[in-house]
VOSE-411366 format. One record per residue (C-alpha): residue in one letter; x, y, z. Coordinates in steps of 0.1 Angstrom, whole numbers, padded with zeros to 4 digits, always signed. Example, Ala and Ser with C-alpha at 12.3 -4.5 7.8 and 13.67 -1.06 7.14 Angstrom:
<recs>
A+0123-0045+0078S+0137-0011+0071
</recs>
This chain:
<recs>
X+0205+0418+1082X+0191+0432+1112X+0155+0450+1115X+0167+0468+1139X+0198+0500+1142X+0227+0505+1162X+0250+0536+1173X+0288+0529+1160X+0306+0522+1189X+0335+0542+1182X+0314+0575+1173X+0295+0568+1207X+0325+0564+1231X+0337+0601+1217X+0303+0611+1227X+0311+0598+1261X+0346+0618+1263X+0325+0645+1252X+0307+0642+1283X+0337+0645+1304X+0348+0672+1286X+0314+0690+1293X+0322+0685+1329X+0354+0703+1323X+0335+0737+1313X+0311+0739+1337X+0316+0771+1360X+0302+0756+1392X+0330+0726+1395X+0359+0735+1414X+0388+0747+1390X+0413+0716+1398X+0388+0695+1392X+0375+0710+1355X+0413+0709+1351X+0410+0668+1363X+0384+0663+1338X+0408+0679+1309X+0431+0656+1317X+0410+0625+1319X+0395+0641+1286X+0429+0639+1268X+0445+0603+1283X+0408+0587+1271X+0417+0603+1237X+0454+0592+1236X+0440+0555+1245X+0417+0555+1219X+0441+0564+1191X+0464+0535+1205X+0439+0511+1203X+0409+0520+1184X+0423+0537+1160X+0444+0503+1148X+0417+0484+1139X+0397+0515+1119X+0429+0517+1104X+0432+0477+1093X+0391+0477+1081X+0402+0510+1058X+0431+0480+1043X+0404+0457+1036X+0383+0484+1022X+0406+0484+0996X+0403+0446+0991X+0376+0425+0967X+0367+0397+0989X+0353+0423+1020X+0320+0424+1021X+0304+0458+1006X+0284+0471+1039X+0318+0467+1057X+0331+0486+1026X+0310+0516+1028X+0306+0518+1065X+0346+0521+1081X+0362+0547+1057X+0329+0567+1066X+0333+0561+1104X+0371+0570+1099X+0364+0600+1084X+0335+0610+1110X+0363+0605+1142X+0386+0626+1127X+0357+0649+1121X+0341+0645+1157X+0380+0647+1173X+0390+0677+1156X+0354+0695+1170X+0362+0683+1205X+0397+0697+1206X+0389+0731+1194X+0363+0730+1224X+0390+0717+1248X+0410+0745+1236X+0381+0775+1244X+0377+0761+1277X+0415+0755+1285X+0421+0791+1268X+0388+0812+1276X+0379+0800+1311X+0404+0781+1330X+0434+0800+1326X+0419+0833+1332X+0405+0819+1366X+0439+0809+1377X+0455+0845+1368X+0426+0859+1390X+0436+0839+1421X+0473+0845+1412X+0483+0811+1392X+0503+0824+1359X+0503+0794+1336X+0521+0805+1307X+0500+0792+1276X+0515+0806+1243X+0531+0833+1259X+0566+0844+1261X+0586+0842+1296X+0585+0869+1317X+0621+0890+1318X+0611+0887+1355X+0619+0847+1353X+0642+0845+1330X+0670+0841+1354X+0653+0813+1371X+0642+0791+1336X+0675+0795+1322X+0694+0777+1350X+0664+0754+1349X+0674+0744+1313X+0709+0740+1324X+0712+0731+1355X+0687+0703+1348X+0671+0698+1316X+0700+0698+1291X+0712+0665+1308X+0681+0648+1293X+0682+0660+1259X+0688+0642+1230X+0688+0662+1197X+0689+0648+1161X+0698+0662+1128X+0675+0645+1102X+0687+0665+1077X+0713+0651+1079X+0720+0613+1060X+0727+0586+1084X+0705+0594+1114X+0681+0578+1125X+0651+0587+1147X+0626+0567+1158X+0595+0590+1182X+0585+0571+1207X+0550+0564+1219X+0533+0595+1232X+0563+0610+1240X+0563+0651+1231X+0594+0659+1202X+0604+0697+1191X+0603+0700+1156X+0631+0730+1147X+0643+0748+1113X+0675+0760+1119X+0698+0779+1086X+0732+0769+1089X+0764+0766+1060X+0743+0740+1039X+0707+0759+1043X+0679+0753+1062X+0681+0721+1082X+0655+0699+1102X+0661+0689+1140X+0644+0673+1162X+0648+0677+1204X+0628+0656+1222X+0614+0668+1255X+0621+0652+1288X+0585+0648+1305X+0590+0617+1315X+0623+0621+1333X+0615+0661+1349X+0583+0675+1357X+0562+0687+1330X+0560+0724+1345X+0584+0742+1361X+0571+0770+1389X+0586+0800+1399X+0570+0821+1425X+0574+0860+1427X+0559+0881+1453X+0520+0872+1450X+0518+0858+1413X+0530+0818+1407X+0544+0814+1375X+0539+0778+1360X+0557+0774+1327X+0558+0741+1300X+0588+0727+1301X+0592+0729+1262X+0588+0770+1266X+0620+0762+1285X+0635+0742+1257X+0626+0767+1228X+0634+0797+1247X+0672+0787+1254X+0674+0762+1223X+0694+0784+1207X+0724+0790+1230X+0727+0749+1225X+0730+0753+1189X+0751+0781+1183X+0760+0770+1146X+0723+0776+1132X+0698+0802+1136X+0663+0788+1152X+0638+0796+1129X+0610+0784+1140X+0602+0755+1163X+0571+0735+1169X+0553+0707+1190X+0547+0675+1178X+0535+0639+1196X+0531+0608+1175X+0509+0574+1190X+0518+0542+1184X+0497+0504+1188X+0492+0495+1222X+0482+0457+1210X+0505+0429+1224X+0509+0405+1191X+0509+0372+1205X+0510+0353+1174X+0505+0316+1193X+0490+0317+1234X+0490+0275+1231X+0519+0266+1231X+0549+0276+1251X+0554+0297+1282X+0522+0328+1279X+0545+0349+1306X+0577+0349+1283X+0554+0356+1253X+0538+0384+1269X+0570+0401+1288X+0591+0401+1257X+0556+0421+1235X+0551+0442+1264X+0592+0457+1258X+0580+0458+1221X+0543+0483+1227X+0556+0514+1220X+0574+0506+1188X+0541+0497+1171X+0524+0512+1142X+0519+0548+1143X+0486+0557+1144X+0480+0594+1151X+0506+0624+1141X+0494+0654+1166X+0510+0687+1153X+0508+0725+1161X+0479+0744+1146X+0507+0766+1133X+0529+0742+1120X+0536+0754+1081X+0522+0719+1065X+0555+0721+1047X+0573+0711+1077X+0544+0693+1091X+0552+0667+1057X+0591+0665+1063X+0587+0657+1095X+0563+0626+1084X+0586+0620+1062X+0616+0620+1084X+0597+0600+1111X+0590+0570+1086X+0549+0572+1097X+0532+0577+1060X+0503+0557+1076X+0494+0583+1108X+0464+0600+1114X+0470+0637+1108X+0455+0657+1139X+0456+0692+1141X+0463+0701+1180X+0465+0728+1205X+0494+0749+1211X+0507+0718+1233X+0500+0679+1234X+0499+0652+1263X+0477+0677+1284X+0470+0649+1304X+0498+0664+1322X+0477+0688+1336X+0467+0669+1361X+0500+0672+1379X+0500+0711+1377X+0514+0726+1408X+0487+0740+1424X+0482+0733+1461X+0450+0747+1472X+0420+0729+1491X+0395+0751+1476X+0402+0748+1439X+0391+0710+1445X+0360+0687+1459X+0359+0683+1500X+0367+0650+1508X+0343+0624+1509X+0354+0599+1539X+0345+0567+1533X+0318+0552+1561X+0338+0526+1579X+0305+0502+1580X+0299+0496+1619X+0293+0467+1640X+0289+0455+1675X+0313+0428+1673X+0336+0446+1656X+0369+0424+1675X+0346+0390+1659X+0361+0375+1630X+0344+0386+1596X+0338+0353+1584X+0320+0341+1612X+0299+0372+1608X+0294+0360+1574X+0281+0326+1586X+0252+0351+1600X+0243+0376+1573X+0257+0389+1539X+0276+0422+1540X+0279+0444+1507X+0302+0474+1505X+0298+0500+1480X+0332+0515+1471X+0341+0545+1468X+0316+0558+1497X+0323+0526+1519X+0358+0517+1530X+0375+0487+1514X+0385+0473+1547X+0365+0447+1552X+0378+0434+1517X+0414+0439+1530X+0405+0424+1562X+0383+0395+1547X+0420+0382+1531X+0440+0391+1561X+0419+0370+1583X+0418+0343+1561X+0452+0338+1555X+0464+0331+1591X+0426+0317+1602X+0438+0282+1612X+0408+0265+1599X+0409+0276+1566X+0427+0254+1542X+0423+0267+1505X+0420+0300+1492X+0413+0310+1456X+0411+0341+1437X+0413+0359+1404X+0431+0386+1398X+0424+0411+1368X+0442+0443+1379X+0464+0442+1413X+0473+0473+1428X+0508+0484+1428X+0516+0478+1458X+0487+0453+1464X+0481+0442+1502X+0453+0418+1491X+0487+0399+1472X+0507+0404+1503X+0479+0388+1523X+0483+0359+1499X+0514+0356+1498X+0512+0352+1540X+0489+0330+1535X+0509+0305+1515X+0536+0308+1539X+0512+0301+1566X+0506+0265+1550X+0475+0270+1530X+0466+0262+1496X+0465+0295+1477X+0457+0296+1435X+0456+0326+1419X+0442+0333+1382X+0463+0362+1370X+0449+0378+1339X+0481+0386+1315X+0463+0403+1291X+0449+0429+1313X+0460+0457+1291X+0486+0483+1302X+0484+0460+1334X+0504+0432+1322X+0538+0442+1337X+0523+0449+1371X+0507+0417+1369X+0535+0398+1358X+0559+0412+1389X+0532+0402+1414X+0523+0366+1396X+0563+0362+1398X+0562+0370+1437X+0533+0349+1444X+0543+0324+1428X+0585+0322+1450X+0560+0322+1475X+0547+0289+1472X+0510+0299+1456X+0502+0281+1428X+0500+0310+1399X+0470+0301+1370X+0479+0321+1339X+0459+0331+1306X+0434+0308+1292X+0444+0308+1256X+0419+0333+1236X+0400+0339+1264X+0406+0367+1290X+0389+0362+1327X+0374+0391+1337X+0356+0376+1366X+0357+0391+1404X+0358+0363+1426X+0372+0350+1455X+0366+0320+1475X+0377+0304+1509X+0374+0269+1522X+0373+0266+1557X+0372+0232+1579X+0358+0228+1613X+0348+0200+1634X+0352+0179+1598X+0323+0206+1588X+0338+0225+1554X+0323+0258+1551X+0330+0288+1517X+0332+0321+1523X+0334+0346+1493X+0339+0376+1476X+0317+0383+1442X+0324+0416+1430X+0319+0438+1398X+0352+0457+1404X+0389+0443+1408X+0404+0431+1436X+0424+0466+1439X+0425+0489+1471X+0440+0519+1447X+0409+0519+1422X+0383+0513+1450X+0391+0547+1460X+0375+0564+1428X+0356+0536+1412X+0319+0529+1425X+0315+0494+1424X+0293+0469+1445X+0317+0437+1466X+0290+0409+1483X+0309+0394+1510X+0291+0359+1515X+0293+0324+1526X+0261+0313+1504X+0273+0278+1500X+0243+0279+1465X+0265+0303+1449X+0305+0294+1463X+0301+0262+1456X+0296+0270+1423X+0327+0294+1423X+0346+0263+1437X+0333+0247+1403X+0348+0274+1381X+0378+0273+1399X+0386+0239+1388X+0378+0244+1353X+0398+0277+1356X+0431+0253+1368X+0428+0235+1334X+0434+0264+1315X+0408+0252+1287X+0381+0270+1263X+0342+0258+1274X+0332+0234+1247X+0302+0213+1249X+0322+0184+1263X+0338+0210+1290X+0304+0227+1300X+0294+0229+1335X+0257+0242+1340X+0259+0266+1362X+0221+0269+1382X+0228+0307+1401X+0256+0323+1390X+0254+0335+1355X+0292+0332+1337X+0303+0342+1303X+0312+0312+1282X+0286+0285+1299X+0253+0305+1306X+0257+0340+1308X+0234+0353+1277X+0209+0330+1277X+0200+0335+1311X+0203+0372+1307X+0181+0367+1274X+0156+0343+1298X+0153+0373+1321X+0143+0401+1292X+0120+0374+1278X+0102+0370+1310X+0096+0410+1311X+0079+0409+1276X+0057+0381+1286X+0045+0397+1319X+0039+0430+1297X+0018+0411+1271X-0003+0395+1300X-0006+0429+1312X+0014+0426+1338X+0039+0453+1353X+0069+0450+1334X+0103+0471+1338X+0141+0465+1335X+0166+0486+1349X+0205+0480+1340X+0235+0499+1346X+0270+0491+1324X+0300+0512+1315X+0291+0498+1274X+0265+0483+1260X+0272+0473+1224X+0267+0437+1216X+0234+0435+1192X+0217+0400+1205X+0208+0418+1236X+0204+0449+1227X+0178+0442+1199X+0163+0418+1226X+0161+0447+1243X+0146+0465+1216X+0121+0435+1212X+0112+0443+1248X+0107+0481+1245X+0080+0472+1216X+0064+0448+1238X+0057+0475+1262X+0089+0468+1289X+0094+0500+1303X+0137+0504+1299X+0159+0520+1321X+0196+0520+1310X+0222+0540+1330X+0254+0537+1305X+0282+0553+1312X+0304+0549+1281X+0296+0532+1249X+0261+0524+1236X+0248+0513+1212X+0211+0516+1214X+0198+0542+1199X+0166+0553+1225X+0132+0567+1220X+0127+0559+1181X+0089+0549+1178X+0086+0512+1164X+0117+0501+1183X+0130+0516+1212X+0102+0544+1225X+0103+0526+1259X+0137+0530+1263X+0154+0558+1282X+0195+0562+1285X+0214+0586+1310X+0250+0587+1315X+0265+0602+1348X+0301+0615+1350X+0307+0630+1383X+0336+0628+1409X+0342+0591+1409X+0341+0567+1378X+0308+0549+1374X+0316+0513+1376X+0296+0489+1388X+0272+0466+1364X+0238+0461+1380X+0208+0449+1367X+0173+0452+1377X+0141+0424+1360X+0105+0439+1378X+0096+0401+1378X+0061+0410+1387X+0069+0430+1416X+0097+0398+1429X+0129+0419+1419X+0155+0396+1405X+0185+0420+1408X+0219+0407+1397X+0255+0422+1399X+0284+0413+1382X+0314+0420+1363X+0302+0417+1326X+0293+0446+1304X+0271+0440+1273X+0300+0444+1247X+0313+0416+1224X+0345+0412+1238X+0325+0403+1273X+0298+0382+1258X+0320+0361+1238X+0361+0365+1244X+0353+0366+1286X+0350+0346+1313X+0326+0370+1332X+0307+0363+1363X+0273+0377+1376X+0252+0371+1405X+0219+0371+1424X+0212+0391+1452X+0188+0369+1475X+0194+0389+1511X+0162+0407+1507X+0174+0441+1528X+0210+0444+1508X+0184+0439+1473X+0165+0469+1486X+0199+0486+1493X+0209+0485+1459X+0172+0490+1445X+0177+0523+1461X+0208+0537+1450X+0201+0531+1414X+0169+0546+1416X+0187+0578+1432X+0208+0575+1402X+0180+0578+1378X+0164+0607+1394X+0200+0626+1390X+0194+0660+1375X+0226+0675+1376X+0257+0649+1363X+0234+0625+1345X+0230+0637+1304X+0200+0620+1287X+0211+0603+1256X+0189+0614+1224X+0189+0595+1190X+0214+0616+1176X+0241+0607+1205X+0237+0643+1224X+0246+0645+1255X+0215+0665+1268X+0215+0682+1300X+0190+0679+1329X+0180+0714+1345X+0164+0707+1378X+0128+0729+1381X+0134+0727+1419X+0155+0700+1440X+0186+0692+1424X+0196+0655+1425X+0235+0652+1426X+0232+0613+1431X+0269+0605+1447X+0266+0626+1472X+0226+0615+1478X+0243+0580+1480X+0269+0592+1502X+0246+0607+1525X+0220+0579+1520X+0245+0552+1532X+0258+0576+1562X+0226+0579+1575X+0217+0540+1570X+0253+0531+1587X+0241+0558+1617X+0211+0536+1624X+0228+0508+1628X+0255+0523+1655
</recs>
């Protein structure tokens, strides 16, 4: 047993949508955006019922069993019972701030969305031809009363439930509503006021003309989540593709894991609709007048003030702008800083290579590819232009695994040779490597990032991409390419030591653990001694209690986490050395960097590996050193700007509060300090 204690990771990643859901309610954020963060506030929610929620649900199963061991026994039905507790808190707050404060703001500026409120006489004209004009073609209504019928909810999908009396009684009948196939809202503007109505107050409000042999009763919302996990019972044997197309058609019929109903709801009804529904098993969760306010996020609101001004990314300059990219490589290291750089040179760094004569091989892995990726495009030219192009497409990338299967399927008519799942591993890594020959001289350029390969997400994730031709650290890439082509676990006879890059399977937490250990031993020789790392979750305990060992050593800690943790900070004995902030703001915090004092010689790595299980030991993760002195200063920098933050960061006590900062004179907003730090560092260089 450990000495030491750890946050549940569960309880602490609803103290992180708690955080965004604080950014929601304060006054001085643009409306649309508060709005945003309600929305982000509710998808996190939904994904964590789909696929936390599954495995609390499986540990409550084996709580029941004799052979679990008893700490496991008295710790999950407990942390069950506390989300439900914790969830059910945060919803009445979303409500209040959806309720109290946002909608009042948008009557004032002339924005009437209807929230539990009958329609307007004034509209009436207009909703009803709504309904039948357009969304009586999409409904699908069910008797359940009735023997015979079936009904099966799908996955996050929003249902009606209605009691009707007809000859036999009171009946039960369920109307699904079509969000999916019509906008959620429906607007109707008359003289200066905008009317913006749910689609389901449509539904209920002409329901009855459809069912002209009952009475409506009553009629409420409901939503019901399902198991996102793909079972793939074997990934050695057979074609991993196939397996995972024909579970991705099967997600949304999974186990139900969350029943969301109506505060209103008469539990009577509430139970026949469980009942009717076949989900015995669901988590009962007591909503808000409506569900899947994610939704809000496509409100119908066009105005430029309700919103952030645009941040444009800095278009990094150069003199030779018309030279090729990799031969400015051969000269100097470039590192772009997405979202406040542009992801051009990324783009560019594949266009060029793919129709650079000289180059010969190009190699990449690809977590999640845009939609409508160009970088796949660009390698997809690039095979056609007679090079060597392998591509390691992660299948399992969840809830990217269709997307990534239609552009592996592409690549792969194109001539590029497609390298799929490693079974029970998933490669997380962000590189990219290409082999170039001249005068019988072979030369690597790369990409080593601690983002995806995506020109969609680089637009609102901040993430760190070195663009290099360091021939120490490709070289090594090249290595891990290879073993990636074999499609094998590391084992001891499969081990490649791996001297600069630091990559999950061969060296990653021992070098990592090397690094902390080096801290404590300059602090107990009196030496200066700090660490600084940023993640989006810390939770796996070998480095976090070696973190721990550090803090009592006298290592001054500075963690920026954005989502899960699991150290618990500033508890005398163990962590008093140890600070954690969390900064939600505009853009998603994204990048992984980490910071070792090293006696005033800053080691300072990036990389795509968080500190969670899953990463330490189920991942193929790669990190990096940062040798170019100037771009190690760069990125010094920026995170300390981020630890001065006063205004998005939260400090993270030892009861998981999100506390906030209150500036006593400058406010420190750090994006837009890094924003303005980069333009003016991108000016000097004009």
């Amino acid at each position: 047993m450990s000495k030491y204690s750890f946050f549940n990771r569960d309880i602490s990643w609803l103290s992180f949508n708690e955080r965004v859901l604080l950014e929601a309610s304060k006054t001085n954020v643009p409306i649309m955006e508060r709005i945003k963060f309600l929305s982000i506030y509710s998808s996190n929610l939904d994904e964590f019922y789909r696929i936390r929620m599954p495995a609390l649900m499986a540990l409550h199963k084996l709580h029941k069993k004799d052979n679990i061991q008893k700490s496991v026994k008295r710790h999950y039905p407990d942390i069950e019972f506390q989300v439900k507790g914790v969830v059910q808190l945060q919803l009445d707050f979303f409500g209040k701030v959806l309720t109290q404060q946002l909608i009042p703001s948008l009557k004032e500026t002339g924005f009437y969305l209807l929230y539990d409120e009958p329609i307007p006489d004034e509209i009436k004209p207009q909703t009803t031809e709504y309904f039948f004009s357009e969304i009586l073609a999409f409904l699908q209504i069910v008797n359940a009363s009735r023997s015979g019928q079936n009904f099966f909810p799908e996955n996050n999908k929003l249902y009606l439930a209605i009691i009707v009396e007809g000859k036999n009684g009171e009946e039960f009948i369920i109307v699904n509503v079509p969000s999916s196939d019509l906008p959620r809202f429906y607007s109707v503007k008359v003289r200066q006021v905008e009317y913006i109505v749910f689609i389901e107050d449509i539904i209920k409000e002409n329901i009855g003309e459809v069912l002209k042999d009952y009475t409506v009763k009553a009629c409420f919302n409901l939503k019901i989540t399902r198991d996102a996990e793909l079972n793939i019972d074997d990934e050695f044997s057979g074609d991993i593709a196939d397996k995972i197309e024909k579970q991705i058609q099967k997600r949304d019929f999974g186990l139900a894991t969350r029943f969301l109903y109506e505060p209103v709801s008469p539990m009577k009804f509430v139970n026949t609709a469980v009942s009717v529904m076949r989900i015995p098993n669901a988590i009962m969760v007591r909503g808000g007048r409506y569900h899947n306010l994610k939704d809000l996020l496509f409100l119908p609101i066009k105005a430029s003030h309700f919103s952030y001004p645009k941040m444009h990314p800095i278009s990094l300059c150069s003199a030779h702008v018309k030279e090729s990219l990799l031969l400015q490589l051969l000269k100097k290291d470039i590192i772009i800083h997405t979202p406040f750089h542009s992801y051009n040179p990324v783009l560019r760094f594949f266009n060029e290579a793919s129709i650079d004569e000289s180059v010969e091989e190009i190699a990449v892995t690809l977590y999640r590819v845009a939609s409508d990726s160009r970088i796949a495009n660009a390698l997809i030219s690039a095979a056609k232009n007679g090079k060597k192009v392998s591509v390691f497409v992660e299948l399992k990338a969840r809830f990217d695994e269709a997307n990534n299967l239609k552009w592996s399927k592409k690549m792969k008519e194109a001539g590029i040779k497609i390298i799929y799942s490693i079974p029970t591993l998933k490669v997380h890594a962000k590189i990219a490597l290409v082999k170039m020959r001249k005068n019988e001289m072979v030369k690597f350029f790369g990409l080593l990032a601690t983002g995806n390969f995506n020109e969609s997400t680089a637009r609102y994730y901040t993430d760190h991409i070195l663009l290099t031709s360091n021939s120490a650290l490709l070289q090594e890439a090249e290595m891990l390419f290879h073993f990636l082509s074999k499609r094998e676990k590391p084992t001891k006879d499969r081990f490649i030591p791996f001297n600069f890059l630091l990559v999950g399977q061969f060296n990653l937490i021992q070098r990592f653990i090397d690094l902390i250990d080096n801290e404590i031993e300059n602090a107990k020789n009196g030496r200066p001694a700090k660490i600084i790392i940023k993640l989006n979750n810390l939770e796996e305990k070998v480095l976090i209690s070696k973190l721990y060992d550090a803090s009592n050593a006298g290592v001054k800690i500075f963690l920026l986490v954005r989502s899960i943790c699991c150290l618990i900070p500033g508890i005398s004995g163990m962590s008093e050395n140890i600070t954690v902030r969390r900064i939600v703001d505009r853009y998603l915090e994204h990048g992984r960097v980490f910071i070792f004092h090293n006696n005033g010689k800053e080691d300072v790595y990036l990389g795509s590996a968080d500190w969670m299980n899953r990463n330490i030991y189920r991942r193929i993760e790669v990190c990096f050193p940062i040798y170019d002195e100037a771009i190690k200063q760069e990125l010094i920098k920026i995170i300390n700007i981020q630890l001065q933050d006063n205004t998005q960061a939260v400090l993270i006590d030892d009861a998981l509060r999100n506390n906030e900062l209150f500036p006593d004179s400058t406010s420190v907003r750090s994006q837009e300090e890094i924003y303005n730090f980069l333009t003016n560092k991108n000016h000097q260089n004009l």
